[in-house]
C-alpha positions as CSV (number, residue, x, y, z in Angstrom):
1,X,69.0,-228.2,-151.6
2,X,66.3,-226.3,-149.8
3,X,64.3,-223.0,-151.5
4,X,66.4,-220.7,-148.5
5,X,70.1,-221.9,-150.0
6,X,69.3,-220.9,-153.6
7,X,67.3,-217.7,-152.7
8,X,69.3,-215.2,-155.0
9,X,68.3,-211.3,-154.7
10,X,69.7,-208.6,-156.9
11,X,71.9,-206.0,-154.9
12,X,68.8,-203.0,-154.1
13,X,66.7,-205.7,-152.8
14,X,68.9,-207.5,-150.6
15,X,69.6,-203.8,-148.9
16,X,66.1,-202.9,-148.7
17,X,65.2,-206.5,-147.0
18,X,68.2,-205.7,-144.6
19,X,66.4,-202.2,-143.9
20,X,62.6,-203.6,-143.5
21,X,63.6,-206.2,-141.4
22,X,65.3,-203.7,-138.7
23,X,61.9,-201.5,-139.2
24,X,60.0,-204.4,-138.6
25,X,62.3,-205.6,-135.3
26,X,63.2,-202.2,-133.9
27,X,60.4,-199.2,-134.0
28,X,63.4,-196.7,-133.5
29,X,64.4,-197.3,-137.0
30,X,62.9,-194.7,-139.6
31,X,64.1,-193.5,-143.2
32,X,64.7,-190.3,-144.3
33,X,65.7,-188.6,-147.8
34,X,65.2,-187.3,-150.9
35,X,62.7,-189.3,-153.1
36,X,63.2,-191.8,-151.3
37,X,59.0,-192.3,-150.3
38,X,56.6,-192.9,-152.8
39,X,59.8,-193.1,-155.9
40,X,61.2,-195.6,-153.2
41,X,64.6,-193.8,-153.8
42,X,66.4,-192.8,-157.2
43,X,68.5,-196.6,-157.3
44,X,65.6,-198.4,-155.4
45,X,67.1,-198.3,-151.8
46,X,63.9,-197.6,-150.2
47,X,61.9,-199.8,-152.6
48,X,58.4,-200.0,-151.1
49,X,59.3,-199.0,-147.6
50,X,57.0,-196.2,-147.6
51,X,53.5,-197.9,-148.6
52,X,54.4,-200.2,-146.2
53,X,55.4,-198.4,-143.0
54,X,53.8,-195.2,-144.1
55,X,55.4,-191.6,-144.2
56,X,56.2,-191.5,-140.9
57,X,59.0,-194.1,-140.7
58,X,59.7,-193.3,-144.6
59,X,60.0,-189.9,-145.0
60,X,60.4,-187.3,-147.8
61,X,62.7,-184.5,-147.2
62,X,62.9,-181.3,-148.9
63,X,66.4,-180.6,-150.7
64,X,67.9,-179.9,-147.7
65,X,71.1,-182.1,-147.5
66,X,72.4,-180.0,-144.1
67,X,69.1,-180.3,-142.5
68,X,68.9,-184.0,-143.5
69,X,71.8,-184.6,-141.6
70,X,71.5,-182.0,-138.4
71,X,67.4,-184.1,-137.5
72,X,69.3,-187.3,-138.3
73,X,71.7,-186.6,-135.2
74,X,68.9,-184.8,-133.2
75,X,67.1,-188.1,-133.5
76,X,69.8,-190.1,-133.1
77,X,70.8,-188.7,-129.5
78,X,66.9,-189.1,-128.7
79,X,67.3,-193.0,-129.1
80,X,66.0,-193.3,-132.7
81,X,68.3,-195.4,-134.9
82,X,67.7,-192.8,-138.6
83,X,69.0,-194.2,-142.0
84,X,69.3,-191.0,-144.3
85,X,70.0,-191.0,-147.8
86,X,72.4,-188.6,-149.9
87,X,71.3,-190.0,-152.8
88,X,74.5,-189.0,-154.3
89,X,77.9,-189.2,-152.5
90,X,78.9,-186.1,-154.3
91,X,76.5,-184.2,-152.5
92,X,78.1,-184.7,-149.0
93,X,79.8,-182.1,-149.7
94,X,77.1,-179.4,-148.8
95,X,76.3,-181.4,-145.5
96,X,79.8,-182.7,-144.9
97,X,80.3,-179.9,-141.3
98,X,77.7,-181.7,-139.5
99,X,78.8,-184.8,-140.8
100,X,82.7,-184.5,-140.1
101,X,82.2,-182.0,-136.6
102,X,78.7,-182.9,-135.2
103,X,77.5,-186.5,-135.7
104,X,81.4,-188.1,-136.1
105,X,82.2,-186.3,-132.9
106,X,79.2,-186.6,-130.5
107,X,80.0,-189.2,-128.5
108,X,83.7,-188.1,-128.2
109,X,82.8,-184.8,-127.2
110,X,80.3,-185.9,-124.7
111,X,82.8,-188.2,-123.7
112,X,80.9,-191.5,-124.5
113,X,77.6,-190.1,-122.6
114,X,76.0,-189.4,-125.8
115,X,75.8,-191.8,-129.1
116,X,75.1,-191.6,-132.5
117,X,73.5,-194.8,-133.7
118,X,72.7,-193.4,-137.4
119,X,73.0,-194.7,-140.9
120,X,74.0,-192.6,-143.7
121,X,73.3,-193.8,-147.1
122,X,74.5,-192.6,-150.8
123,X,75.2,-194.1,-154.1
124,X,78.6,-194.0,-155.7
125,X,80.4,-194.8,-158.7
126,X,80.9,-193.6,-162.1
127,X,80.4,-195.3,-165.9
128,X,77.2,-193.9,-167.0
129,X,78.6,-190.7,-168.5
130,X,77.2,-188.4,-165.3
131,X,80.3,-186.2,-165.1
132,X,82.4,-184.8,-162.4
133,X,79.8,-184.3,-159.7
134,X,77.5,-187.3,-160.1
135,X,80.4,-189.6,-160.7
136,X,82.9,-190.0,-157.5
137,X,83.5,-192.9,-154.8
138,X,84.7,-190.3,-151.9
139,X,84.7,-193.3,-149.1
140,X,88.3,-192.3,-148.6
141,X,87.4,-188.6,-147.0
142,X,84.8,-190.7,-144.7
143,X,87.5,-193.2,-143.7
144,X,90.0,-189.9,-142.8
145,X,87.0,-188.8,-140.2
146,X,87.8,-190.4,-136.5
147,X,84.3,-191.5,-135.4
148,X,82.4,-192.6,-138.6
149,X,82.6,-195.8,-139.6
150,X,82.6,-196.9,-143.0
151,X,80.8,-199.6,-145.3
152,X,80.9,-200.5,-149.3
153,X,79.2,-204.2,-149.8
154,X,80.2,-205.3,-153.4
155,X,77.5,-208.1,-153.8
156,X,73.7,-208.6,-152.7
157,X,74.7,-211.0,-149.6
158,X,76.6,-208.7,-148.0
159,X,74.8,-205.5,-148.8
160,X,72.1,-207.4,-146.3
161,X,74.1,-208.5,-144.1
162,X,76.4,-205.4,-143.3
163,X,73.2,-203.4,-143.5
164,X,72.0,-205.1,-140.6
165,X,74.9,-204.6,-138.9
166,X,75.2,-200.9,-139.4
167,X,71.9,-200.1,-138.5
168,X,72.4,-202.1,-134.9
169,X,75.9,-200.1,-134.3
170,X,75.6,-197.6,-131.6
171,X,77.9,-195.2,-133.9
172,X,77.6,-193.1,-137.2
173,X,78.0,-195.7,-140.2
174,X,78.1,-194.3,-143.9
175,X,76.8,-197.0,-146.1
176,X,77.9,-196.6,-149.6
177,X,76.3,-198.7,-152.5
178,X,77.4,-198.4,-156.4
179,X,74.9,-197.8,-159.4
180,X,76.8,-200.1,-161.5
181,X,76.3,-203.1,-158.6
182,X,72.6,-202.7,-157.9
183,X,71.4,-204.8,-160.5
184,X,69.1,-202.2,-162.0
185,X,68.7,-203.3,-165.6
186,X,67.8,-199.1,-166.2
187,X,71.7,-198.9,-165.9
188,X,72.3,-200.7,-168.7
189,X,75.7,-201.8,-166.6
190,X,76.1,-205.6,-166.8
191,X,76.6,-206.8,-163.0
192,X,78.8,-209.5,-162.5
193,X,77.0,-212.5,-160.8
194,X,78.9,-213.5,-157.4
195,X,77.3,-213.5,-154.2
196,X,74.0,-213.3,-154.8
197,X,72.5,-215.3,-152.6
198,X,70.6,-214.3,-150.5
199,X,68.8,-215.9,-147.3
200,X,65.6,-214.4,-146.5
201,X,66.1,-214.9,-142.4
202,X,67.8,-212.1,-140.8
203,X,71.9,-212.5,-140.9
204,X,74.2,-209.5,-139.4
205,X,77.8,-209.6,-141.3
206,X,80.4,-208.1,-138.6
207,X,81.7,-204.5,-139.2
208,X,85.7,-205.4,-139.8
209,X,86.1,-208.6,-141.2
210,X,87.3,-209.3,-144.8
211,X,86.3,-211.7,-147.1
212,X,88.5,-214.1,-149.4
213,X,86.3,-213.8,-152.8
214,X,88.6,-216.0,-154.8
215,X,92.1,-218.0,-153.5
216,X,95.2,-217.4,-155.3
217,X,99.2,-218.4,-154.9
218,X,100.4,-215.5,-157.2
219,X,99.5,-212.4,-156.4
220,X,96.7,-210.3,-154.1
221,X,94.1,-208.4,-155.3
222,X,92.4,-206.0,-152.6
223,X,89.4,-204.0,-154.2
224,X,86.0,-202.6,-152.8
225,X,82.6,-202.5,-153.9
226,X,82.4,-202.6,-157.7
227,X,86.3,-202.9,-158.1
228,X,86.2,-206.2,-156.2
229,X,83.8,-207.7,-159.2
230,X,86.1,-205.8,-161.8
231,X,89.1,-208.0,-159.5
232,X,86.9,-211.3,-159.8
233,X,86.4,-210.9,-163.8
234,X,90.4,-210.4,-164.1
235,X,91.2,-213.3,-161.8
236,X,89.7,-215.2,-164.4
237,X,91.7,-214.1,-167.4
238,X,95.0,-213.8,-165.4
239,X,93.8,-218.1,-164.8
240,X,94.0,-218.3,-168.6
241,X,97.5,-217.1,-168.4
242,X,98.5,-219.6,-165.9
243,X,98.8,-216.6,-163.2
244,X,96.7,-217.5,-159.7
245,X,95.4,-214.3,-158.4
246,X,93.5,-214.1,-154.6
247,X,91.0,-211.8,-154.7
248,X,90.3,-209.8,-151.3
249,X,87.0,-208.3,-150.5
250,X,87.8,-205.8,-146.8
251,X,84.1,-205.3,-147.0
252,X,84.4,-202.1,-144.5
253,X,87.0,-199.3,-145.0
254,X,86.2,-198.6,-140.6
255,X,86.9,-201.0,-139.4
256,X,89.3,-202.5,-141.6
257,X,90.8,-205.9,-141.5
258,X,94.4,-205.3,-141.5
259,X,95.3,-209.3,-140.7
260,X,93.5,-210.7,-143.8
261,X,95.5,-208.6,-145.6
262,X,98.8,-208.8,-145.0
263,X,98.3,-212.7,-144.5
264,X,97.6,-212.8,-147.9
265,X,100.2,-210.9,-149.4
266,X,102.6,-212.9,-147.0
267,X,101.6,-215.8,-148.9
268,X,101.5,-214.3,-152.5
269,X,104.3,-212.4,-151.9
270,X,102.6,-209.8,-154.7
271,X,99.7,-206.6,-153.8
272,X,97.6,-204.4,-156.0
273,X,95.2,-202.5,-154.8
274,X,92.5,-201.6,-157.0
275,X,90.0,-198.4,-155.9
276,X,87.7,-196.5,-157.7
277,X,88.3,-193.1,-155.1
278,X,90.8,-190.9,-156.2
279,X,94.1,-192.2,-156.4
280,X,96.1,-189.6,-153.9
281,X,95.6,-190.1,-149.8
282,X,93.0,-192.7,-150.3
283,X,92.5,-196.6,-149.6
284,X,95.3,-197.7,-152.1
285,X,98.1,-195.1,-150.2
286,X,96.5,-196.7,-146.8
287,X,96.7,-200.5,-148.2
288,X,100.6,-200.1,-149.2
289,X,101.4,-198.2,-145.9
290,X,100.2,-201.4,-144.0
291,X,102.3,-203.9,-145.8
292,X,105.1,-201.2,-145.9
293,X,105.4,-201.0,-142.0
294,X,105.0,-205.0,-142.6
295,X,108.1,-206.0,-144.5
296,X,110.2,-207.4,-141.4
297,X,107.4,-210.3,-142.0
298,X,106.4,-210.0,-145.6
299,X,108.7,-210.6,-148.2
300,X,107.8,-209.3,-151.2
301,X,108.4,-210.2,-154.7
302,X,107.4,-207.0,-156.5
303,X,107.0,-203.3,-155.5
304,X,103.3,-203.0,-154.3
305,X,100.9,-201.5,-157.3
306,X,98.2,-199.0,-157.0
307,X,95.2,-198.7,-159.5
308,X,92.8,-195.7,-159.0
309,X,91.8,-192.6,-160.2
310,X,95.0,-190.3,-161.0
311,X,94.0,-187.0,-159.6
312,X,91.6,-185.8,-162.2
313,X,87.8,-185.4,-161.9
314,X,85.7,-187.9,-164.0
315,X,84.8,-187.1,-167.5
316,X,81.6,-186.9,-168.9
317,X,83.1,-188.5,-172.1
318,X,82.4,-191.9,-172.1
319,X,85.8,-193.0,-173.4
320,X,88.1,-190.6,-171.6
321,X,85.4,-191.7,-168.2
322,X,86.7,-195.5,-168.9
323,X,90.4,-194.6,-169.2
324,X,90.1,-192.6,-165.8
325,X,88.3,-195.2,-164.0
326,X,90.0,-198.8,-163.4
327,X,88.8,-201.4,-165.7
328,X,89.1,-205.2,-166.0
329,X,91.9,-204.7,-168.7
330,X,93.5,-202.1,-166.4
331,X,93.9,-205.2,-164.2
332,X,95.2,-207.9,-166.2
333,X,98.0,-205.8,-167.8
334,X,99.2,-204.3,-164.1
335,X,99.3,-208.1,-162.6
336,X,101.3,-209.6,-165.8
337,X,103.6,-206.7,-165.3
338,X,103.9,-207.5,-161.7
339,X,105.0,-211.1,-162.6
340,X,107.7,-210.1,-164.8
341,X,109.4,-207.7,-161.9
342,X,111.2,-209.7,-159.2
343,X,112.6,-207.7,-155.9
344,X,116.1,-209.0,-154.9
């Protein structure tokens, strides 16, 4: 087996080799954000990007999250390809006007004469006890905005790969990575091991198109980002019970791959959807919709499930944070009840 096939990258690095290798192919493509120069970004997304482009193509912004996002368009429509970081998803919501009627809109409104081709970054993702406004997913709110299209990698491979991709789109793309996935021991999270290899060559991962992360006969499991690990780890101990679980990876919320889907849960006959966005009007509402309007070709064999967070903002207690936020046990016990129910 050659060096290149083993060549395993923890999730920050994979992401920033995705971004220096645009930087390096395209000139168009700069960084801009809070800390994310010289500190090379709170969760290592810019990881020495700055010493070695320099602070023109890395830049420092003041804490400015509307301003971020209003030079990010201006250079967008000038031809430059800008990644900017939130650094938190939870801050969106200062900058979220230009965001949801200026850079998602743009080339509507121009009608197609004018694009957008920009990359907005933010972690996500609670467990570390940051409370209510350091805590949420929110790729739901992006995925309700016609015009953005929306990314959440849940290993190292395809944080490179969709990277790539995103940055080559000629539309708005919101990249969102999880703390608990970036394989920062700081975290103190344990990261669950799948898919981290990595090839160091260039690879673009197509916006829209699923991946099967483990095969199963019983029942389908559709997560993203962190809850697709938290789906890998349960398919295991739902195999000790003698239950076969497929485990289903969309990869990108915009474009989403609708036929992966609902081909697997025409074979298991069984869905849950497992999200760590709010529960209400999200991914897991949008997930059971499709295989509802689906049934004259799916038959199912239980009602579909939903696992997410049940209208409350996170806690900053650490136990009452893990009861609000899906968990591996969370899974286990909603598939073995699934088994027992049987729809006429």
């Amino acid at each position: 087996m050659s060096d290149t096939a083993i060549r395993n990258r923890p999730f920050f690095q994979a992401m920033v080799e995705g971004i220096e290798q645009e930087m390096e192919r395209d000139e168009t493509v700069f960084c801009m954000g809070e800390d994310i120069g010289k500190m090379g970004g709170v969760f290592q997304s810019t990881a020495g990007l700055m010493q070695k482009f320099g602070e023109d193509r890395v830049m420092d912004t003041p804490i400015s999250e509307t301003a971020m996002m209003g030079a990010a368009l201006g250079a967008a429509v000038e031809g430059y390809r800008p990644i900017v970081e939130l650094m938190f998803v939870d801050f969106m919501g200062v900058c979220f006007g230009q965001i949801m009627n200026e850079i998602s809109k743009v080339a509507y409104m121009s009608g197609g004469n004018v694009n957008a081709p920009l990359v907005i970054t933010a972690s996500t993702g609670g467990g570390f006890s940051d409370a209510a406004q350091h805590s949420q997913t929110l790729h739901g709110l992006f995925a309700h905005v016609p015009g953005l299209k929306v990314v959440a990698p849940s290993n190292p491979h395809d944080a490179k790969g969709l990277m790539i991709s995103a940055i080559r789109d000629n539309n708005p793309v919101v990249y969102l990575f999880h703390k608990a996935i970036m394989g920062l021991p700081v975290m103190g999270y344990i990261d669950v091991e799948i898919d981290n290899h990595v090839p160091e060559e260039s690879y673009a991962i197509p916006l829209g198109e699923a991946r099967i992360v483990r095969e199963g006969t019983d029942v389908t499991i559709v997560g993203l980002s962190q809850t697709v690990q938290k789906a890998a780890v349960a398919a295991e101990q739902l195999a000790e019970q003698g239950i076969s679980a497929e485990v289903i990876d969309p990869r990108t919320l915009v474009p989403l791959d609708i036929d992966s889907i609902v081909a697997s849960v025409q074979k298991t006959g069984r869905l849950l959807v497992v999200d760590e966005d709010y529960l209400h009007y999200g991914m897991t509402g949008e997930l059971s919709a499709v295989i509802a309007e689906r049934l004259d070709s799916i038959k199912l064999k239980s009602p579909v499930k939903r696992l997410g967070i049940n209208g409350v903002s996170i806690p900053y207690s650490r136990p009452l944070e893990q009861a609000a936020i899906p968990q591996v046990e969370h899974i286990v016990e909603e598939v073995a009840a699934m088994m027992e129910v049987s729809v006429l």
